[in-house]
RODOBA-919512 format. One record per residue (C-alpha): residue number from 1; residue in three letters; x, y negated, z. Coordinates in nm, 2 decimals, padded with zeros to 4 digits. Each point is the difference from the previous one (the first is absolute). Layout:
RODOBA-919512
> dopa;lotor;c1;c2;c3
> NUM;ala;X;Y;Z
...
***
This chain:
RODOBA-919512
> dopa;lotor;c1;c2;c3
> 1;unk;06.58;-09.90;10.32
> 2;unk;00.17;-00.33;-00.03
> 3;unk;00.26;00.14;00.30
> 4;unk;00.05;00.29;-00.21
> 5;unk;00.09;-00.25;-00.30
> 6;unk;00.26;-00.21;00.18
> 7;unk;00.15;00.34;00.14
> 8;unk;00.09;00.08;-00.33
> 9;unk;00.11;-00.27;-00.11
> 10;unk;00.26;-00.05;00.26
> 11;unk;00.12;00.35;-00.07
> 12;unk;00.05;-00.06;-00.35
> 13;unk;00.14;-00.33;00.07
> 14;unk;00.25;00.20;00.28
> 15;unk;00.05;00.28;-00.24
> 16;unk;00.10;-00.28;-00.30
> 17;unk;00.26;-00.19;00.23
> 18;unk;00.15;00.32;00.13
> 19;unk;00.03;00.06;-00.39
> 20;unk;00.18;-00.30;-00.06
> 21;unk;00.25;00.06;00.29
> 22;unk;00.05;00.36;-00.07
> 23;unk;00.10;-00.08;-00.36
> 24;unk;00.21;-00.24;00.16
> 25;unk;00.12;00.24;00.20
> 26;unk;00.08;00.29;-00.26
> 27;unk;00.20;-00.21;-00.19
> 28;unk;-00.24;00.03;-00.26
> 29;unk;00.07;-00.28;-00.29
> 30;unk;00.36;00.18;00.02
> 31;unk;-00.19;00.33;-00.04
> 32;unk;-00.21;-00.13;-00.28
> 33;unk;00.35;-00.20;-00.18
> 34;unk;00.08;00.43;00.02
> 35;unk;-00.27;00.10;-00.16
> 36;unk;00.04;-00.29;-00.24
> 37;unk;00.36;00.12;-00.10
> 38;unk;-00.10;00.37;-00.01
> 39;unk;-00.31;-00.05;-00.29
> 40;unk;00.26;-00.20;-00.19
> 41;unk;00.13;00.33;-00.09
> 42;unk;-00.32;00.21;00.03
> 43;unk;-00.24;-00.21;-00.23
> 44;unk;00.13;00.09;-00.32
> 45;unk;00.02;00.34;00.06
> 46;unk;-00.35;00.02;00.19
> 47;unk;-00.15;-00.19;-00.31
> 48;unk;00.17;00.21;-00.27
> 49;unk;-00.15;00.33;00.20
> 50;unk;-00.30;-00.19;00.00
> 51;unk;-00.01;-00.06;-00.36
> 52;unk;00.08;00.41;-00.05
> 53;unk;-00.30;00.07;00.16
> 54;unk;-00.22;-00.15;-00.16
> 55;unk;00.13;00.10;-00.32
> 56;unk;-00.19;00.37;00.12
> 57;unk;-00.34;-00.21;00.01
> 58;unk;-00.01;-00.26;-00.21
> 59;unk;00.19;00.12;-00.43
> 60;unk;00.05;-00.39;-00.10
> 61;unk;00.35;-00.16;00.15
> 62;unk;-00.13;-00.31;-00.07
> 63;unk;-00.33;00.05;00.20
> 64;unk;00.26;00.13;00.29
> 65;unk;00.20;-00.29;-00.03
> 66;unk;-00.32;-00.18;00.03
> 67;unk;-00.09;00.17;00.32
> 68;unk;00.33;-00.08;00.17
> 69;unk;00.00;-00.34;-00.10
> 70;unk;-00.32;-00.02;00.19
> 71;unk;00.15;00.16;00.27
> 72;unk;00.33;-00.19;00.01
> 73;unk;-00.19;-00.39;-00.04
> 74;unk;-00.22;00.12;00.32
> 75;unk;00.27;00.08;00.25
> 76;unk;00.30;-00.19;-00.15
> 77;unk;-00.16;-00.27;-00.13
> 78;unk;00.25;-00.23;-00.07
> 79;unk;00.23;00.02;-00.29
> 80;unk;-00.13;00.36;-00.05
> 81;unk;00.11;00.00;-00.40
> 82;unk;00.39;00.06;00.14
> 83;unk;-00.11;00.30;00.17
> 84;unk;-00.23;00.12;-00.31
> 85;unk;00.29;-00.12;-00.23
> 86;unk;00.23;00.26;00.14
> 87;unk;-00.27;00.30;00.01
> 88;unk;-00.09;-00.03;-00.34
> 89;unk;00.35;00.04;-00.07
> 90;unk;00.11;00.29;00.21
> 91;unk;-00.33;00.16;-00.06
> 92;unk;00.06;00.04;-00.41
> 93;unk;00.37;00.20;00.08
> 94;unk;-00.16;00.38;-00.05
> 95;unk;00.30;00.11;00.22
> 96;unk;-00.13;-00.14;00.33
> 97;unk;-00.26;00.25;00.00
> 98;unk;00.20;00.34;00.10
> 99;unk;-00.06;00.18;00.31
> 100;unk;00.36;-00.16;00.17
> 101;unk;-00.14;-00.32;-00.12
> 102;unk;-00.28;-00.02;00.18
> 103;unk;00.14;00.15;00.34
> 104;unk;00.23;-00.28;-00.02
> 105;unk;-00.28;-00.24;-00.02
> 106;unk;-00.20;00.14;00.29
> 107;unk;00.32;00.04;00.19
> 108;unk;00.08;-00.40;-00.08
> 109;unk;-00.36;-00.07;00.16
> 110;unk;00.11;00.18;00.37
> 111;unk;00.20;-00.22;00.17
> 112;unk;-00.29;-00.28;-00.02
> 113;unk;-00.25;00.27;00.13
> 114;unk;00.25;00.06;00.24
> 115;unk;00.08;-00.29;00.12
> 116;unk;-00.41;-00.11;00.04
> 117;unk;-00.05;00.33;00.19
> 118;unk;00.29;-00.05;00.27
> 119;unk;-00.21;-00.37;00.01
> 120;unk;-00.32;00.13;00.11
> 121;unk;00.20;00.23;00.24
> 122;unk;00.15;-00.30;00.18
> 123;unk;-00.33;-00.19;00.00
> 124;unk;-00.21;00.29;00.12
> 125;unk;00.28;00.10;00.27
> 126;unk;00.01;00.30;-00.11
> 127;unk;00.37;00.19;00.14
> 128;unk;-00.08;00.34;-00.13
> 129;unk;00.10;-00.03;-00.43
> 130;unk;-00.07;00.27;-00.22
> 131;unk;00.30;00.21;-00.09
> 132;unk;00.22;-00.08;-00.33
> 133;unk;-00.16;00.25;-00.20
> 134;unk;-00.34;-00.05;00.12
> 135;unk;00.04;-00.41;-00.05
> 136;unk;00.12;00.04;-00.38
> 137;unk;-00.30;00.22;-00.07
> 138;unk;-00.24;-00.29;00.15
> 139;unk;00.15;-00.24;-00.17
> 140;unk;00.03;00.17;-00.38
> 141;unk;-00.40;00.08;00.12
> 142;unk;-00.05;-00.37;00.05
> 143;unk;00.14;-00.10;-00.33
> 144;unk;-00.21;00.25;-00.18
> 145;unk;-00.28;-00.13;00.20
> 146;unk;00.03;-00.37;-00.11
> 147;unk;00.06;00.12;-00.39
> 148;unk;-00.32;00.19;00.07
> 149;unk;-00.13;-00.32;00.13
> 150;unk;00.11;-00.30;-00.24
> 151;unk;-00.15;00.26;-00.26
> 152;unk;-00.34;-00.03;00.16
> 153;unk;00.01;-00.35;-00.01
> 154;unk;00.09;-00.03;-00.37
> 155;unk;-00.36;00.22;-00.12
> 156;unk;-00.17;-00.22;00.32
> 157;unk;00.06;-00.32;-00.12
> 158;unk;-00.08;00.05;-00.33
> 159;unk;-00.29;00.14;00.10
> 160;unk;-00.08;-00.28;00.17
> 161;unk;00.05;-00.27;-00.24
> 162;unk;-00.26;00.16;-00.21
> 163;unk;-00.23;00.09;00.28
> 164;unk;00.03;-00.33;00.25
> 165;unk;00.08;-00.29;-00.28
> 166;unk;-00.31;-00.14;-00.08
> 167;unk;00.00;-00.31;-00.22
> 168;unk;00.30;-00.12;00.11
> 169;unk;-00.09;00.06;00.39
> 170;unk;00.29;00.18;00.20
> 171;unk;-00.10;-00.03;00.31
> 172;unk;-00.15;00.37;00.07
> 173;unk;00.34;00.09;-00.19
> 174;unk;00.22;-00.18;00.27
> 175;unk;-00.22;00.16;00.28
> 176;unk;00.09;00.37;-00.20
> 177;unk;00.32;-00.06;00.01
> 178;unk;00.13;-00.19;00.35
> 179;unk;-00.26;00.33;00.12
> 180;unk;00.20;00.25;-00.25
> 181;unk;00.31;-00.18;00.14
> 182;unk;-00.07;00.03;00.37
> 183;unk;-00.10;00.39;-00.08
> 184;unk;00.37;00.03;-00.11
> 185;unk;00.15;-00.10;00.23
> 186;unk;-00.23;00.19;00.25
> 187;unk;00.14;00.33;-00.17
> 188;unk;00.40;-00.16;00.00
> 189;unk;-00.09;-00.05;00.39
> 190;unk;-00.09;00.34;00.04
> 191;unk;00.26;00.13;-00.20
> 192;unk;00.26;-00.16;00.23
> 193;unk;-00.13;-00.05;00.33
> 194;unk;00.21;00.23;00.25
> 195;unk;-00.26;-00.02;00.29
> 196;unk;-00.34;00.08;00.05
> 197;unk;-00.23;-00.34;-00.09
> 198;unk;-00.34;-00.03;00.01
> 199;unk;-00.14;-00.09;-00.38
> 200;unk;-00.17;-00.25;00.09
> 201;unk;00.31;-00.17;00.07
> 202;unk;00.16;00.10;-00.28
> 203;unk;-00.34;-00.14;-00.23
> 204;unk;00.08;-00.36;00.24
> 205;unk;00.36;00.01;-00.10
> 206;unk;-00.03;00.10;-00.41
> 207;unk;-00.28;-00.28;00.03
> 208;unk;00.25;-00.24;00.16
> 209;unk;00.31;00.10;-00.21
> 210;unk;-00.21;-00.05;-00.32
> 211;unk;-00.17;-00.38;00.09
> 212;unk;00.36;-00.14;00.14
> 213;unk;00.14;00.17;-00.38
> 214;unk;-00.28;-00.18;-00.17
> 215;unk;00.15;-00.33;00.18
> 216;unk;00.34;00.01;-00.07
> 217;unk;-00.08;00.07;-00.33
> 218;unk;-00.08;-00.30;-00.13
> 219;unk;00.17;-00.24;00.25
> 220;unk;00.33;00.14;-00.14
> 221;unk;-00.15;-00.08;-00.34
> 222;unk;-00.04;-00.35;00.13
> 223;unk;00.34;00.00;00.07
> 224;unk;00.15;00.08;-00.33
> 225;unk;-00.25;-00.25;-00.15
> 226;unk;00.09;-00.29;00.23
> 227;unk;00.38;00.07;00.00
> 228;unk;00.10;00.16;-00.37
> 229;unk;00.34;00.03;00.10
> 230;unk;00.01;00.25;00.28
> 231;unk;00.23;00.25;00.00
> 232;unk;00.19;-00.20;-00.32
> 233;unk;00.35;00.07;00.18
> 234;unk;-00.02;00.31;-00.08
> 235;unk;00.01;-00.05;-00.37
> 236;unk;-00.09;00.25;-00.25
> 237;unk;-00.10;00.22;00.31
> 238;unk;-00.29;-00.27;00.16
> 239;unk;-00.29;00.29;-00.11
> 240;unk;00.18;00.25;00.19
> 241;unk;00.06;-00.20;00.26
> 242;unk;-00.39;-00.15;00.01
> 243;unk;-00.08;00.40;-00.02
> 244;unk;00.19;00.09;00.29
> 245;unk;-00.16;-00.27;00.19
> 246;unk;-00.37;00.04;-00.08
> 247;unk;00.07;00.41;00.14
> 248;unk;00.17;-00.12;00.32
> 249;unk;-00.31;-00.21;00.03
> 250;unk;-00.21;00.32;-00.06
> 251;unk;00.22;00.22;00.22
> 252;unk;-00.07;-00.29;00.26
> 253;unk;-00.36;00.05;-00.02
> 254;unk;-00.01;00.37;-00.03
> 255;unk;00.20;-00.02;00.35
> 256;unk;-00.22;-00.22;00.16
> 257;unk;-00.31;00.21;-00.06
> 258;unk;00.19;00.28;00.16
> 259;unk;00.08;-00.20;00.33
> 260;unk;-00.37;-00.11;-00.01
> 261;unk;-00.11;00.39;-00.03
> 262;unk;00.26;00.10;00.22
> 263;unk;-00.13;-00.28;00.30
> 264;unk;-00.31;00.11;-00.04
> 265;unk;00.07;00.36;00.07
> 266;unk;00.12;-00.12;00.33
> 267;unk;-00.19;-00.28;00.05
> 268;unk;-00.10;00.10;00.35
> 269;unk;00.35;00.01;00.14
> 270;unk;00.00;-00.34;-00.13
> 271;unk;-00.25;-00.08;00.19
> 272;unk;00.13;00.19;00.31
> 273;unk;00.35;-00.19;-00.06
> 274;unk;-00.17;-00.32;00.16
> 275;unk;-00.09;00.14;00.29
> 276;unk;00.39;00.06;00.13
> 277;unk;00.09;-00.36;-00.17
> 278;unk;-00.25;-00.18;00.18
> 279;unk;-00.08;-00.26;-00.24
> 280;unk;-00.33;-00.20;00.06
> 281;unk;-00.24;-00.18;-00.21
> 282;unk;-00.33;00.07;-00.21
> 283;unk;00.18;00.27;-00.22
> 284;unk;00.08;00.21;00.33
> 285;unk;-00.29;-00.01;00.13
> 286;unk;-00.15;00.12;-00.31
> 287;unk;00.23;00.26;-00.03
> 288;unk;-00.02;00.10;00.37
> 289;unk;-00.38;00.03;-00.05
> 290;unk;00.01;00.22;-00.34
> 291;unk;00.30;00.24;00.24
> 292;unk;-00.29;00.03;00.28
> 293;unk;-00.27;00.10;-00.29
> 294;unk;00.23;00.28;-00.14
> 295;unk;00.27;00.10;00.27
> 296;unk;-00.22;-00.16;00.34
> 297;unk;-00.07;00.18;00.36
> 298;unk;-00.19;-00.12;00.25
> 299;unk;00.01;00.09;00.36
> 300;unk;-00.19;-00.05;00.36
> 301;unk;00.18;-00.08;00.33
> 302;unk;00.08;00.37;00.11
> 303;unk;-00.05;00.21;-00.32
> 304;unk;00.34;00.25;-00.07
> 305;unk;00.17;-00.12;-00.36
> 306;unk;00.22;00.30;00.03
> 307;unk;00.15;00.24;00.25
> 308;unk;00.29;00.07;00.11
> 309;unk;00.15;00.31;-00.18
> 310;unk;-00.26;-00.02;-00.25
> 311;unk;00.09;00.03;-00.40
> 312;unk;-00.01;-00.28;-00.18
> 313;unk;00.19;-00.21;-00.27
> 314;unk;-00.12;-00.32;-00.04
> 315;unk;00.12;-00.31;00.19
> 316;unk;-00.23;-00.30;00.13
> 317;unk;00.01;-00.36;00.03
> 318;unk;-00.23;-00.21;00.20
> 319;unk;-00.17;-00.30;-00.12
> 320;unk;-00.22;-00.11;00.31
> 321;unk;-00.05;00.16;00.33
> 322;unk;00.28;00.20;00.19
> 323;unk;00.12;00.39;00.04
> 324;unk;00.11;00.17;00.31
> 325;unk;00.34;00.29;-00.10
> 326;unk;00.00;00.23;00.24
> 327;unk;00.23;00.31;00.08
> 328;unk;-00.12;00.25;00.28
> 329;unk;-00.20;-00.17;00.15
> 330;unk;00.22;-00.31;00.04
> 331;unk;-00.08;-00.34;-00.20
> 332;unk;00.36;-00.09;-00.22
> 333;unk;-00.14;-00.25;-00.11
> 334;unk;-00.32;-00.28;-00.10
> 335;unk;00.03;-00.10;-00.38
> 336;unk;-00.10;-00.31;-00.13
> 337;unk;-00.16;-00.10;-00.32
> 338;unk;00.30;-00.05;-00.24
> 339;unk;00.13;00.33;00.13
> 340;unk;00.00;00.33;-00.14
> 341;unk;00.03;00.39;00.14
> 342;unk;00.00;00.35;-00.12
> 343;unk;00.31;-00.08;-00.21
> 344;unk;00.22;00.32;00.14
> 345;unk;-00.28;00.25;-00.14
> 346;unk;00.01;-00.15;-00.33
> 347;unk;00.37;-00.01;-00.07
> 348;unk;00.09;00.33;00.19
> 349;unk;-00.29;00.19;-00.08
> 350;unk;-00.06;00.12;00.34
> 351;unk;-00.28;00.00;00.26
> 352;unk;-00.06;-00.30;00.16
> 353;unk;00.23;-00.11;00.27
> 354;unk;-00.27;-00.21;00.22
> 355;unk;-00.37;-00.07;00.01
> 356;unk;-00.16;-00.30;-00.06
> 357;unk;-00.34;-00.15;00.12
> 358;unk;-00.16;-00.32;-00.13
> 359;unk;00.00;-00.26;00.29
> 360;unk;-00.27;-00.25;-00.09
> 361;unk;-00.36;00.05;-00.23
> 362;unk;00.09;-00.10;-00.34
> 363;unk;00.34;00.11;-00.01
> 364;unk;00.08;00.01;-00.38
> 365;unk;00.26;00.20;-00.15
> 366;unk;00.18;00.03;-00.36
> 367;unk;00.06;00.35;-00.10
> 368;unk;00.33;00.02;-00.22
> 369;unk;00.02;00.37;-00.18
> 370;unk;00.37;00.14;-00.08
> 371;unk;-00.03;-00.05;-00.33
> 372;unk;-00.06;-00.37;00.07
> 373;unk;00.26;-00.02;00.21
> 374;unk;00.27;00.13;-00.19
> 375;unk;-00.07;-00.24;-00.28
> 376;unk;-00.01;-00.28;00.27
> 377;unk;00.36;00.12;00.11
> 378;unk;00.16;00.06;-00.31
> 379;unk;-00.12;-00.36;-00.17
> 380;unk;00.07;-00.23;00.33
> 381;unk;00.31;00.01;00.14
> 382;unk;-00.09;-00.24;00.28
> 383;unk;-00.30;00.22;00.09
> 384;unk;00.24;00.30;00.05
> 385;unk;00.21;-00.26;00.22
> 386;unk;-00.27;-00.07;00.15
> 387;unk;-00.12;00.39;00.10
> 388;unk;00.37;00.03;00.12
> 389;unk;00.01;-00.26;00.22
> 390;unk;-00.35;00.09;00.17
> 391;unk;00.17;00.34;00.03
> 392;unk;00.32;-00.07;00.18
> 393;unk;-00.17;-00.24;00.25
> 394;unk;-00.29;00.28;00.05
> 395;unk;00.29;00.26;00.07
> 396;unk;00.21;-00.29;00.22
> 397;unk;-00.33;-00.04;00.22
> 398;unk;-00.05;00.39;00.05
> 399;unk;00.36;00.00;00.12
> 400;unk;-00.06;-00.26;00.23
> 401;unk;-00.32;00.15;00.11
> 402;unk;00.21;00.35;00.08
> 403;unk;00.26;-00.14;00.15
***
């Protein structure tokens, strides 16, 4: 039980630094900076379609504005009343409301759902994008969906304020709403995820992405209360500018949480990444042991692992013990723990080329699976160097052995 424990903690711990690096990586305080810039020009126009809708549910503009205040002081918290200032205004011209009118608001929103979608494409590693046609009607769906969704949690909070606010108690109403928040951004997740992710991973990311929000949040309100004049250069323009700033930060957290869910999806080729590096310590060893509970073989002296001309498609690397290749009849070759075989099926699809017999009694194998393989190639260069280089001095030594 307690082995079980630290297992899982060192995957998480594995799956959070990968996170960190990945971001890194993917460029992605540049990405959210984007994203910042793009909602610049999509907020007013998501808030005044916001503010449409709920004129079908709710008669009173003033019980509307109400609702989007609330709205607005939850996600932009800081100088909100610019922001509000400029709805209001917009909002009481009759003539924003034609048909062209609102196409041109949605059609301001695309480019940031656009943008956030190619995003998630380049964290997932995802090559195959939806055509132009197809991508424009995901992403007019998406803002529908989070109109649909800010909606919901204008009648949810105020339901429960009067449900959850007891005497002056809020603290059932913050559990309601960091949970209400997380299931938001479960549903934003799903809506823009390109690959196939198992929810669970996606309820570990929306929890993530909400708790690092609900830290930010008031350490950039520490900020502005310990340094009043940040973002004064900008003059007349410091909201804006603090505005812009608090949705980078946003963006930045969003982003995160999608390297954490996307780490996770391939958290075992992670783990099978250390194997070709080599690198010792406690974590390897931990992650070496969790590889042998999921992707582990285990072999006698004498017993066949695979035979020559045999289908298969999965390659194998050997942890202890030692495997003999052999090719019709003749041994090509002893391998050693470090070493790994069976590569040629897997990347050519074919029948096996040799067969292989385990050596020694516990002779302990990795099983890598295509799928696993392919991410391992495609995220680590030096891995694919690596593969190469094995290759051409396999191929130099059959030579030799020919001539």
């Amino acid at each position: 039980m307690l082995s079980n424990i630290k297992d899982k903690l060192n995957t998480a711990l594995i799956v959070f630094w990968q996170s960190i690096k990945s971001f890194s990586k993917n460029d992605g305080s540049s990405v959210a900076a984007s994203l910042a810039y793009y909602s610049l020009f999509a907020m007013i126009p998501l808030v005044l379609l916001l503010f449409f809708t709920l004129s079908f549910f709710i008669t009173s503009s003033e019980t509307v504005m109400q609702r989007i205040t609330m709205l607005i002081s939850q996600f932009i918290p800081y100088y909100s009343d610019t922001i509000l200032t400029e709805v209001y205004t917009l909002a009481e011209h009759k003539g924003i409301w034609g048909l062209i009118s609102m196409a041109t608001l949605l059609w301001t929103s695309m480019p940031l759902m656009s943008t956030l979608r190619t995003a998630f494409f380049d964290i997932f590693k995802v090559e195959e994008k939806p055509s132009f046609l197809k991508a424009n009607l995901l992403d007019l769906g998406v803002i529908l969906l989070t109109l649909a969704l800010l909606i919901g949690i204008s009648f949810a909070d105020v339901a429960f304020k009067k449900i959850l606010i007891v005497e002056g108690n809020t603290f059932f109403y913050g559990i309601a709403s960091f949970c209400l928040t997380a299931a938001i951004m479960m549903v934003f997740y799903l809506s823009f995820i390109p690959a196939k992710v198992s929810f669970s991973y996606i309820i570990a990311g929306s929890v993530l992405t909400t708790f690092l929000w609900g830290v930010i949040r008031p350490v950039f309100g520490l900020l502005l209360s310990y340094n009043p004049q940040y973002g004064i250069a900008f003059g007349s323009l410091k909201a804006l500018f603090i505005i812009i700033i608090w949705i980078y930060y946003s963006f930045s957290v969003l982003l995160f949480g999608t390297e954490v869910i996307a780490n996770l999806r391939r958290k075992d080729v992670l783990l099978i990444r250390g194997l070709f590096h080599g690198k010792p310590g406690k974590h390897a060893e931990r992650a070496l042991r969790k590889l042998k509970k999921k992707f582990g073989r285990s072999y006698s002296a004498g017993e066949i692992i695979f035979n020559e001309d045999e289908k298969g498609s999965e390659m194998f690397y050997i942890i202890s013990g030692r495997v003999r290749l052999i090719k019709k009849g003749q041994t090509l070759k002893i391998m050693q723990k470090g070493e790994y075989f069976g590569e040629m099926a897997l990347l050519l699809g074919t029948p096996r080329t040799t067969s292989s017999i385990a050596e020694e009694n516990d002779t302990a194998l990795i099983l890598i699976t295509p799928e696993n393989f392919e991410t391992l190639l495609k995220e680590d260069a030096k891995i694919a160097i690596l593969l190469l280089k094995e290759l051409a001095t396999r191929l130099k030594n059959t030579n030799e052995m020919l001539c």
